[in-house]
TORKOL-4160 file (C-alpha; in steps of 0.2 Angstrom, whole numbers, padded with zeros to 4 digits, m for minus):
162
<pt num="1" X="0781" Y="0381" Z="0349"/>
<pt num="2" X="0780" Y="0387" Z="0366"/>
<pt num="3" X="0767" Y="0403" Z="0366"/>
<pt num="4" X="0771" Y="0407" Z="0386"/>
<pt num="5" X="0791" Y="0413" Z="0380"/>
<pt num="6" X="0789" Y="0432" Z="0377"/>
<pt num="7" X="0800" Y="0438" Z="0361"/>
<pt num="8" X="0816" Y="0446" Z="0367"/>
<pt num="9" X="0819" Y="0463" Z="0366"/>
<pt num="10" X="0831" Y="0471" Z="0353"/>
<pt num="11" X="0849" Y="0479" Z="0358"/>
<pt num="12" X="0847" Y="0492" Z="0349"/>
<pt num="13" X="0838" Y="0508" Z="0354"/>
<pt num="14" X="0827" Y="0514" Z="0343"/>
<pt num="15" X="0831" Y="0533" Z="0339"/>
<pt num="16" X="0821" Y="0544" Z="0327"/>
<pt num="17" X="0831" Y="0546" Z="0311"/>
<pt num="18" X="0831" Y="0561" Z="0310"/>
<pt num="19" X="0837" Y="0564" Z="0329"/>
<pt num="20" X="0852" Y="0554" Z="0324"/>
<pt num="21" X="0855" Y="0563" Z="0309"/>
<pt num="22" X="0859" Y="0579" Z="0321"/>
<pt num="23" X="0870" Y="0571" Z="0330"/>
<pt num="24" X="0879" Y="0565" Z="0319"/>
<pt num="25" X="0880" Y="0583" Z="0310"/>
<pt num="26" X="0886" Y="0589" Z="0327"/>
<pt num="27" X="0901" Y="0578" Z="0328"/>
<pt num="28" X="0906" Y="0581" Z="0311"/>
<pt num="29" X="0905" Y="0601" Z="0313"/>
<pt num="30" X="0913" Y="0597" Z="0329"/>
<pt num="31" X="0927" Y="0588" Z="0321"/>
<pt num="32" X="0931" Y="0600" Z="0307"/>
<pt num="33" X="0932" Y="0614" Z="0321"/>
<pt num="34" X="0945" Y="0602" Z="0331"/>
<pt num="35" X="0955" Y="0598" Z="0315"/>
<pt num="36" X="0954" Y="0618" Z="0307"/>
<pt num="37" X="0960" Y="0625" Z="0325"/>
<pt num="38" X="0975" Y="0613" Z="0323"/>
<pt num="39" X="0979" Y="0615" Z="0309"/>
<pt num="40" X="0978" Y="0635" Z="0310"/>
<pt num="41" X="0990" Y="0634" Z="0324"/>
<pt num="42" X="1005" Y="0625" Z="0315"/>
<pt num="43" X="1006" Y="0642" Z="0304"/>
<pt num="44" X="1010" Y="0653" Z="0320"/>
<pt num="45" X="1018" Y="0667" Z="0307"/>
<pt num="46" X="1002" Y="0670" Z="0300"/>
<pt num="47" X="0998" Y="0679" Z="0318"/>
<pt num="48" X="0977" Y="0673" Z="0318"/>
<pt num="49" X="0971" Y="0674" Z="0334"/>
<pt num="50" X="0959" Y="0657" Z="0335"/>
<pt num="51" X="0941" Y="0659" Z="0337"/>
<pt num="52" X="0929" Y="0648" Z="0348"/>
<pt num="53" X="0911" Y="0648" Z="0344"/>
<pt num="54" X="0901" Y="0643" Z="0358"/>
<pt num="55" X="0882" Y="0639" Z="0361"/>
<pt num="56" X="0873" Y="0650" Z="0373"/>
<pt num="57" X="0868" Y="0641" Z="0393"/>
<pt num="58" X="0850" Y="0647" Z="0392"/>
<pt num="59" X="0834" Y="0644" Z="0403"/>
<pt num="60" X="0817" Y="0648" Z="0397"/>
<pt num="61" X="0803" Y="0653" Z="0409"/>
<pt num="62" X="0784" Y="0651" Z="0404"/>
<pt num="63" X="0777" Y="0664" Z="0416"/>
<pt num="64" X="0760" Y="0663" Z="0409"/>
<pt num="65" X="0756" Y="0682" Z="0400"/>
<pt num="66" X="0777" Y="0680" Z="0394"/>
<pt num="67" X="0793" Y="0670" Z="0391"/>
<pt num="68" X="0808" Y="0677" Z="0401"/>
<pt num="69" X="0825" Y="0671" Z="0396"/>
<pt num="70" X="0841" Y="0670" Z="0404"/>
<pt num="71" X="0859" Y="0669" Z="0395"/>
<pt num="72" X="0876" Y="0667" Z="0399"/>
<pt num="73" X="0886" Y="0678" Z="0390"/>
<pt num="74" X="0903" Y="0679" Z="0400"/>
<pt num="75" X="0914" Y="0692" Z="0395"/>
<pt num="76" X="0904" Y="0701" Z="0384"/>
<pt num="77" X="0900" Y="0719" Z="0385"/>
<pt num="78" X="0879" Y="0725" Z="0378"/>
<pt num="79" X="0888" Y="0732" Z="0364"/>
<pt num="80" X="0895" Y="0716" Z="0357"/>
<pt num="81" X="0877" Y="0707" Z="0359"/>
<pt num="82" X="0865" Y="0707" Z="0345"/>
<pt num="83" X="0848" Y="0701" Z="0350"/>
<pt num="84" X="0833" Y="0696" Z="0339"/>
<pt num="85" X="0817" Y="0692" Z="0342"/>
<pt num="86" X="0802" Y="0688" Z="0329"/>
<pt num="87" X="0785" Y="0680" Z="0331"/>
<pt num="88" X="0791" Y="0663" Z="0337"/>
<pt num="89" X="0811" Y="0662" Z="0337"/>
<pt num="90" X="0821" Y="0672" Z="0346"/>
<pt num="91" X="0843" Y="0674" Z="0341"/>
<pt num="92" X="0855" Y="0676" Z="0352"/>
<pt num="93" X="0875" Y="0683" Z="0344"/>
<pt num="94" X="0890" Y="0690" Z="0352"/>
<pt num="95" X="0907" Y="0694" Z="0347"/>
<pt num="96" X="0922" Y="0696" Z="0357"/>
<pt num="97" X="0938" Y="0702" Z="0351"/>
<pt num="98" X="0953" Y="0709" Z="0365"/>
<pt num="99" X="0971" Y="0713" Z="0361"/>
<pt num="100" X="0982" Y="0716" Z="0378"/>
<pt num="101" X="1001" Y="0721" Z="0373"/>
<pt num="102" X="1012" Y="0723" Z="0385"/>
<pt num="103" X="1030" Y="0731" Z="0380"/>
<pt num="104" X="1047" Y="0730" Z="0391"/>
<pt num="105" X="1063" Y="0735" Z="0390"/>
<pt num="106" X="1067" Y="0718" Z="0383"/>
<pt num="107" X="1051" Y="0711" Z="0376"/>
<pt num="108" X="1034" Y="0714" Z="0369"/>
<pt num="109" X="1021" Y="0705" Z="0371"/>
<pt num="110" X="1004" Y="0702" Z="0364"/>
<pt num="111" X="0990" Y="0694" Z="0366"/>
<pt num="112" X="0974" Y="0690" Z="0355"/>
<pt num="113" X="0956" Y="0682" Z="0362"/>
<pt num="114" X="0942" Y="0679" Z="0350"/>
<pt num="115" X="0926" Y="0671" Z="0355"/>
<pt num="116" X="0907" Y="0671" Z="0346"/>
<pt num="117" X="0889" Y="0664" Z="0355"/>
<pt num="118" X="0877" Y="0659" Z="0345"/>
<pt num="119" X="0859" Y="0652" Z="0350"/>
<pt num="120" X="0844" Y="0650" Z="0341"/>
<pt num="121" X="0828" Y="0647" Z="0351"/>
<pt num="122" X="0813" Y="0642" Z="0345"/>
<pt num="123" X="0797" Y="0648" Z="0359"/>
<pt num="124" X="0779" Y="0638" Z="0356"/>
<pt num="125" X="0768" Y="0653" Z="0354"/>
<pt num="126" X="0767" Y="0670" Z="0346"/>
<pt num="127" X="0775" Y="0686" Z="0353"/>
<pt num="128" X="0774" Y="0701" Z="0352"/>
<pt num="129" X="0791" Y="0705" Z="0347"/>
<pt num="130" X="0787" Y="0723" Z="0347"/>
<pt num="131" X="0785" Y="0723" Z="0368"/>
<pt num="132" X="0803" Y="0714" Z="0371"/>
<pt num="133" X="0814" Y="0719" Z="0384"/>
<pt num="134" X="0831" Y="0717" Z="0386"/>
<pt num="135" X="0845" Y="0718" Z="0400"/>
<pt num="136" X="0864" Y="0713" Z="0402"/>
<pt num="137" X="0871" Y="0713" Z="0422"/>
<pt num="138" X="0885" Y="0705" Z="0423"/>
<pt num="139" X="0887" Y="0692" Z="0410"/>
<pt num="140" X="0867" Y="0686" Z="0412"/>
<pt num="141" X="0857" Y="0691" Z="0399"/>
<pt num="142" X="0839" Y="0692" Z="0403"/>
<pt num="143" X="0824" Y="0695" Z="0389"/>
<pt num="144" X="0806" Y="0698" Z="0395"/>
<pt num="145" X="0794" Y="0691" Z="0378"/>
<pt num="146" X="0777" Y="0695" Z="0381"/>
<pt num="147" X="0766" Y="0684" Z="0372"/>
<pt num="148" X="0751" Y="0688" Z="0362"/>
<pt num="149" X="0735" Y="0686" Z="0368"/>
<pt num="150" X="0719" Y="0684" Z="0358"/>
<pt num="151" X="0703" Y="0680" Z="0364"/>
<pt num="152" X="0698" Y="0662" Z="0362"/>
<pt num="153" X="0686" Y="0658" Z="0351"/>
<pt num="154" X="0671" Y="0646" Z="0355"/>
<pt num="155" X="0672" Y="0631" Z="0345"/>
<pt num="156" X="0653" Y="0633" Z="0344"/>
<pt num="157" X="0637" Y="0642" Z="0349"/>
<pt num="158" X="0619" Y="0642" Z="0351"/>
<pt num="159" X="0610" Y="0654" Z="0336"/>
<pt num="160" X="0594" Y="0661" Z="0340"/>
<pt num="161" X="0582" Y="0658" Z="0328"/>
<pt num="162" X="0571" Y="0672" Z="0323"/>
């Protein structure tokens, strides 16, 4: 047996189980929503406007004494938004529903839109919940976390001894 030949690596990646296992529940929850919107809109009488429920576009700044967060909510008013933030997780929903009807002489018209934004985001450290700040401009939604700050404690000391 020749001991300079180096064994061959595997073809197959190595993924964490458990990493796998959420994107594999991803595409099934992706998959029913495909095959529940089709089949909600064979039944046009039943006048259900579909809903899309989309995942939040969201940056996380670290700026040291606080976390600032930016999220793209399109379209949806402060009202619609419901923000909340505990010690170490902070939620993000919004619902949107519009109705347009136009009417004519010979028609009427309407129109349905539904949408939901969900996110979830876990932070690494403590906040004070209590301190946060919110602001919508635009379609960016922009929270201001500060963290909490405690004095470190030393791992050790020096006692006097008396």
């Amino acid at each position: 047996m020749d001991k300079s030949k180096k064994p061959e690596a595997s073809s197959q990646s190595v993924v964490p189980f458990w990493r796998q296992s959420w994107v594999d529940l991803d595409r099934v929850f992706d998959n029913f929503r495909r095959d529940f919107e089709r089949t909600m809109a064979s039944f046009p009488a039943m006048n259900i406007p579909p809903m899309s429920i989309s995942s939040i576009s969201c940056d996380i700044l670290d700026e040291g004494d606080r976390y600032v967060i930016k999220a793209e909510l399109p379209g949806v008013t402060k009202e619609e938004v419901k923000l909340n933030v505990s010690d170490n997780n902070v939620e993000i929903s919004a619902e949107h529903k519009e109705e347009k009807e136009e009417k004519s002489k010979n028609y009427v018209r309407k129109e349905r839109k539904a949408f939901s934004y969900h996110r979830s985001l876990p932070l690494p450290e403590k906040v004070d919940s209590v301190k946060a700040k919110a602001k919508l401009d635009n379609g960016i939604l922009s929270v201001e976390i500060p963290k909490i700050t405690a004095t470190p404690k030393p791992k050790s000391r020096d006692i006097p001894i008396q």
